[in-house]
C-alpha positions, -999 to 999 in steps of 0.1 A, spaced: 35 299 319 -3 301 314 -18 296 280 -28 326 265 -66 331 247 -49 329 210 -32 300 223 -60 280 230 -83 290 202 -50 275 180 -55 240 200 -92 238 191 -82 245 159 -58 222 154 -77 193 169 -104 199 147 -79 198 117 -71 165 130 -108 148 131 -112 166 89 -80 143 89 -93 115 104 -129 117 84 -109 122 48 -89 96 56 -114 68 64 -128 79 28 -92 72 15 -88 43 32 -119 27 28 -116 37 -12 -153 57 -12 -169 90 -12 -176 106 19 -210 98 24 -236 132 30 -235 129 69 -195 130 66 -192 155 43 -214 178 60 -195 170 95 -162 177 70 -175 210 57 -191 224 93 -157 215 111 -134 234 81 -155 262 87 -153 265 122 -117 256 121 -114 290 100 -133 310 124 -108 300 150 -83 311 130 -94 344 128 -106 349 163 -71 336 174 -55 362 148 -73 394 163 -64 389 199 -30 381 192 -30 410 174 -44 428 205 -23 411 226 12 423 211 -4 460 202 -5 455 245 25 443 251 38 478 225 18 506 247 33 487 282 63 491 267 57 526 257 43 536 294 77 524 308 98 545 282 79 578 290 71 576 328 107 558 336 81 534 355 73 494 352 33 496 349 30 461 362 45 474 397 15 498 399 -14 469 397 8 443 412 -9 450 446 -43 462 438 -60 466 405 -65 500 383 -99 505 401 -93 498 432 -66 522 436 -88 550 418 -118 543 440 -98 549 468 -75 578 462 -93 595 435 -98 634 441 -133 645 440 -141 650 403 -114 626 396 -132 603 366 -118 570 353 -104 574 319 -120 540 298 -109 560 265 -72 545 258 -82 515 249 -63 493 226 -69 500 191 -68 463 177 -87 451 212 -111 483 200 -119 468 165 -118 429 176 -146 441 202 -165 459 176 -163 426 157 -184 409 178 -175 371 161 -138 381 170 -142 389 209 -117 376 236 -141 357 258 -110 356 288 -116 349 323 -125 370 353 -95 377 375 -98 360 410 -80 389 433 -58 417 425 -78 429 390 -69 444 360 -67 482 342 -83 506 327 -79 485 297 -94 453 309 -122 467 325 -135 482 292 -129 448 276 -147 432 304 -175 456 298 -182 445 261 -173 409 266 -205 408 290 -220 430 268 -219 408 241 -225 377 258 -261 392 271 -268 401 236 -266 372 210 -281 392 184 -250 410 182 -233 377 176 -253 370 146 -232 394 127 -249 426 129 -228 455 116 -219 477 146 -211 511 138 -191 533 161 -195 568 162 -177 598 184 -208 618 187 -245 612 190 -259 635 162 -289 617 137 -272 596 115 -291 592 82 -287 556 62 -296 547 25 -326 522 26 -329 498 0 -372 486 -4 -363 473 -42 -331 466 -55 -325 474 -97 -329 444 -120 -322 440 -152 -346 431 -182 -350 392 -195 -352 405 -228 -314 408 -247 -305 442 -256 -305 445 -296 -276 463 -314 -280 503 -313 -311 491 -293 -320 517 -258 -308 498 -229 -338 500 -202 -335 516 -166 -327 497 -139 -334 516 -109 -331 508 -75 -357 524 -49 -337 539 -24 -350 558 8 -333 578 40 -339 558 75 -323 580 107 -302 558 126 -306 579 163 -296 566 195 -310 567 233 -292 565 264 -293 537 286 -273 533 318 -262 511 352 -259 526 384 -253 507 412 -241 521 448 -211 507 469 -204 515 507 -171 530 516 -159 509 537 -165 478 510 -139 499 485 -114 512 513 -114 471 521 -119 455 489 -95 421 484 -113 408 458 -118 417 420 -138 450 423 -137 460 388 -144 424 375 -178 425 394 -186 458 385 -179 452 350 -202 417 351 -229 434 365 -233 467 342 -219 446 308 -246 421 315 -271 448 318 -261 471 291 -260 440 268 -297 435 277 -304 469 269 -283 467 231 -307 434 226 -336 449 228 -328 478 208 -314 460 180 -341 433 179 -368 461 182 -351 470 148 -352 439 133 -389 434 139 -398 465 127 -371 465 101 -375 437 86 -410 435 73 -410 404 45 -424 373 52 -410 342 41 -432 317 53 -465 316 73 -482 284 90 -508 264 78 -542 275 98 -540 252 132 -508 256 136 -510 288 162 -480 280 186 -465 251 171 -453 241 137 -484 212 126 -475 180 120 -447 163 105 -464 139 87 -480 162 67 -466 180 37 -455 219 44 -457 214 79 -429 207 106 -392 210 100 -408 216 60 -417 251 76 -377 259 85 -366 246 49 -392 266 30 -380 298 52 -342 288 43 -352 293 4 -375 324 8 -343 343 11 -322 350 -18 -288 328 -23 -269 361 -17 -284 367 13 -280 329 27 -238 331 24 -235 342 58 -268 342 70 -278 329 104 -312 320 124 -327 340 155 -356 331 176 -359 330 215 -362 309 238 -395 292 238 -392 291 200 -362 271 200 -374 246 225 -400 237 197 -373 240 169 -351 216 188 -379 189 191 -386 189 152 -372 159 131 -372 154 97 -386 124 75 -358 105 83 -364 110 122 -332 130 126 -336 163 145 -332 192 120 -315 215 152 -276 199 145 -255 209 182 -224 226 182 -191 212 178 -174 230 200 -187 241 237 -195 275 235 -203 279 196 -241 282 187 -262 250 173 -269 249 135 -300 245 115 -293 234 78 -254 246 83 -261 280 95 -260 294 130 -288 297 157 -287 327 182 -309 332 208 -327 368 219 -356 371 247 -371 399 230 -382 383 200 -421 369 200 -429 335 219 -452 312 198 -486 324 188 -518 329 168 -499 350 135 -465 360 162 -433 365 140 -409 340 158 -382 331 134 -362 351 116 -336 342 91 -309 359 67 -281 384 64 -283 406 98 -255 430 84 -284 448 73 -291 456 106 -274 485 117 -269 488 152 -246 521 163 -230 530 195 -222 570 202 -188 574 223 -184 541 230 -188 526 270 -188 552 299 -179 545 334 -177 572 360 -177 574 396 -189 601 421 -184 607 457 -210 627 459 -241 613 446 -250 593 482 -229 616 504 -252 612 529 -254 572 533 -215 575 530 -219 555 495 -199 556 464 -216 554 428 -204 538 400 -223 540 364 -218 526 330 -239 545 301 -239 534 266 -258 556 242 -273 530 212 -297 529 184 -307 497 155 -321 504 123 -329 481 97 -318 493 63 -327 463 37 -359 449 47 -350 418 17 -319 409 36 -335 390 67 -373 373 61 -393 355 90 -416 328 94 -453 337 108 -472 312 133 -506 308 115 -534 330 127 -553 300 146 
């Protein structure tokens, strides 16, 4: 019986509970402290170890919430759902006996694969079926998992709000937060005001969609996974699209610079040797942001950035960019996450390249979720069928203190 996605997350897990073992014990055994560079390999492995945990958690959750409506289907109709998709997948069989004005219903979806999807950190990252395909089900969750794989901004931990319809959504905008006064309040004394400065932002959303045209004949002979393709091609795209709206946001949104490079320093980071310059550049950025902010704060930058950021070692010649310890997670800079967005700035004279902090302050909404339709009609006349995916998306920022970035110096 094939391993299922919880199942495997659970193995990772466990063997990386066995090295925090193995790396305590050697302490034990060898009667000493855990010396900085295994403590730090202790505490990055517990932490991941926990996300595993909870990633496992949500799609077993989403499994068994599957495995409820299945059972449901067969109460209701009398039918096994399985014998339906046995020989040919949900799509597949739509595309070829649909009625004209016949749509394909994405909207059951599961409600715990729903949420674990809108929880970016949490979704199923599962395999592409090789023949026969999946349902309406899979093919939404194959939608978003491309989605979010072509959009590692989202992965940062954006908050991603949902919403049925598309109306203007107005947010509360924090530019200064209330504080109190150093001086002790006196008995029967007036306690000062502490107010915050709060504004409105809009959070409004555009439409963006994937059309792509397929002959006839291809879907009346289709023996491969249809759906799967589809869905690679449009999540991939409409995850380009959510990344560049979001990141838009964040530039714009987030307006506070940390940190900004010593003159000569216009597409690089100076030299290492010399004080406030180099990887000192990343640490000063690090502490420009509040300790509130840096709990679960993460780093973005693209490509071209990163390259550089990789190449920089500290005074001890170790590189500060730590890699992943597990294939697929994102690299580290001082313990906290790196993600990687193309629409951000490429190194030069005063670009904003790296951005660090909280990115739940970066709202990013969706209106009515993914929608994929097909029409008959469209290309009647090159005997072609269309199929489109549409998401409707928009990103504001709504604390501008939350995330800070460094600034290339202006020569």
């Amino acid at each position: 019986m094939a391993k299922s996605i919880a199942d495997e997350l659970m193995e990772r897990r466990s063997a990386l509970i066995k090295q925090i073992q193995e790396i305590a014990q050697r302490g034990v055994s060898e009667d000493r402290d855990l010396s900085g560079e295994e403590q730090a390999q202790f505490d990055a492995m517990y932490a991941e170890a926990g996300k595993l945990a909870e990633r496992a958690q949500a799609i077993a959750e989403g499994e068994r919430k599957a495995q409820e409506i299945e059972a449901s289907f067969r109460r209701d109709t009398g039918g096994d759902k399985r014998e339906q998709t046995r020989t040919e997948s949900g799509l597949a069989e739509w595309a070829r006996s649909a009625r004209v004005g016949d749509g394909y219903d994405l909207a059951p979806v599961l409600g715990a694969e729903r949420r674990a999807m809108a929880r970016v950190t949490n979704a199923e990252q599962r395999a592409m079926s090789a023949t026969g395909g999946v349902g309406a089900d899979g093919v939404y969750g194959q939608l978003w998992e491309y989605a979010v794989a072509g959009s590692q901004i989202l992965q940062a931990g954006v908050d991603i709000i949902n919403t049925s319809d598309g109306n203007s959504l107005p947010l509360p905008r924090a530019t200064v937060h209330s504080t109190t006064s150093d001086t002790p309040v006196a008995a029967n004394a007036l306690i000062g005001t502490s107010d915050a400065t709060l504004g409105t932002v809009a959070l409004d959303v555009a439409k963006y969609g994937y059309l792509t045209l397929v002959p006839s004949e291809l879907v009346q002979d289709v023996t491969f996974d249809l759906e799967g393709y589809i869905a690679r091609n449009a999540g991939r795209e409409l995850g380009r699209r959510l990344s560049e709206v979001a990141s838009t946001a964040a530039v714009a949104g987030f307006t506070t610079v940390g940190v900004t490079g010593p003159v000569g320093t216009a597409t690089g980071f100076g030299n290492q040797a010399d004080v406030g310059e180099g990887s000192d550049l990343l640490i000063d950025l690090f502490h420009s942001v509040l300790p509130e902010y840096r709990t679960t704060a993460a780093w973005l930058m693209a490509d071209p950035t990163a390259a550089a950021v990789r190449k920089l070692k500290g005074t001890d010649g170790t590189q500060v960019w730590e890699r992943a310890l597990t294939v697929g997670n994102p690299g580290t800079i001082d313990g906290k996450a790196v993600y990687i967005d193309s629409n951000l700035p490429s190194p030069a004279a005063s670009a904003k390249t790296i951005f660090f902090g909280d990115w739940s302050a970066l709202k990013v909404r969706i209106a009515g979720g993914l929608r994929f339709e097909r029409s008959n009609e469209y290309a009647f006349g090159n005997d072609q069928i269309a199929f489109r995916a549409i998401v409707r998306c928009g990103a504001v920022a709504i604390d501008p203190n939350a995330v800070k970035y460094f600034a290339h110096g202006p020569s």
